[in-house]
C-alpha positions in Angstrom: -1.9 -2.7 -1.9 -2.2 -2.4 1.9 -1.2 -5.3 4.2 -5.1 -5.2 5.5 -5.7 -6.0 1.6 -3.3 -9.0 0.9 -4.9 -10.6 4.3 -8.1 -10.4 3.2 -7.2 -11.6 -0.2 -5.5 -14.8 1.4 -8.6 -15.4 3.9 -10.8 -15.4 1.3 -13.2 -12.4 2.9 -14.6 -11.2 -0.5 -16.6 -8.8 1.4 -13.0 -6.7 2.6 -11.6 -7.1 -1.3 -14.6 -5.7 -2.3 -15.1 -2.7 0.2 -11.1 -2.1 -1.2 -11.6 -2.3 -4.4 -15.0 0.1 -4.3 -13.1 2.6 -2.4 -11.1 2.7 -5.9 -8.6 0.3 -4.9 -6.9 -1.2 -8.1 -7.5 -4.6 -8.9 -3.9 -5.0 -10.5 -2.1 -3.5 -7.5 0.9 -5.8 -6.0 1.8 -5.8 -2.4 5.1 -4.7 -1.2 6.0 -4.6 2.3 9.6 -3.5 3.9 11.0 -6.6 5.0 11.1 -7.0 8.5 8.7 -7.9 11.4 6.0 -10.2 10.2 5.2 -13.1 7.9 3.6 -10.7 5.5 6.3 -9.0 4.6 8.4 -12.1 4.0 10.3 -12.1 0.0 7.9 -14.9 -1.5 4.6 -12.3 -0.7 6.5 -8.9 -2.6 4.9 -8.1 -5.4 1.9 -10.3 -5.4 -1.7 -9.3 -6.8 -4.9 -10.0 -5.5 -5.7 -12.6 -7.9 -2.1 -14.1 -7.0 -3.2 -14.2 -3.0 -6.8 -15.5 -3.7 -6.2 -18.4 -5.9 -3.3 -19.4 -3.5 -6.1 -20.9 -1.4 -7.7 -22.8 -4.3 -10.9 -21.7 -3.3 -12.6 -20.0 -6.6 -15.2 -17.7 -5.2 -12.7 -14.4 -4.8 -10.8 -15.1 -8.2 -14.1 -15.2 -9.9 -14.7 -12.1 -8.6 -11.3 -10.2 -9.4 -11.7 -11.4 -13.0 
């Protein structure tokens, strides 16, 4: 999934996950980002879901949606 994508996920802004995701973004797509540059392309983020970066936050409003 796009970087834009993860961040979203992990802020919680359902509304950017969902515009994704109607665009025909895949729900079960992981994020992978060259290393280098950024926190979001740090090891511990690679190969993370959408449901993996929403319920990171504990917050259950985004997970609900992705299931």
């Amino acid at each position: 999934m796009p970087l834009h994508v993860a961040r979203a996920a992990l802020l919680q802004d359902e509304a950017a996950v969902a515009a994704w995701l109607d665009s025909g973004g895949n729900v079960d797509a992981r994020f992978y980002q060259p290393s280098g540059g950024t926190v979001w392309s740090a090891s511990f983020f690679s190969g993370e879901t959408l449901l993996c970066f929403a319920g990171a936050t504990g917050r259950e409003e985004l997970v609900e949606m992705l299931l």
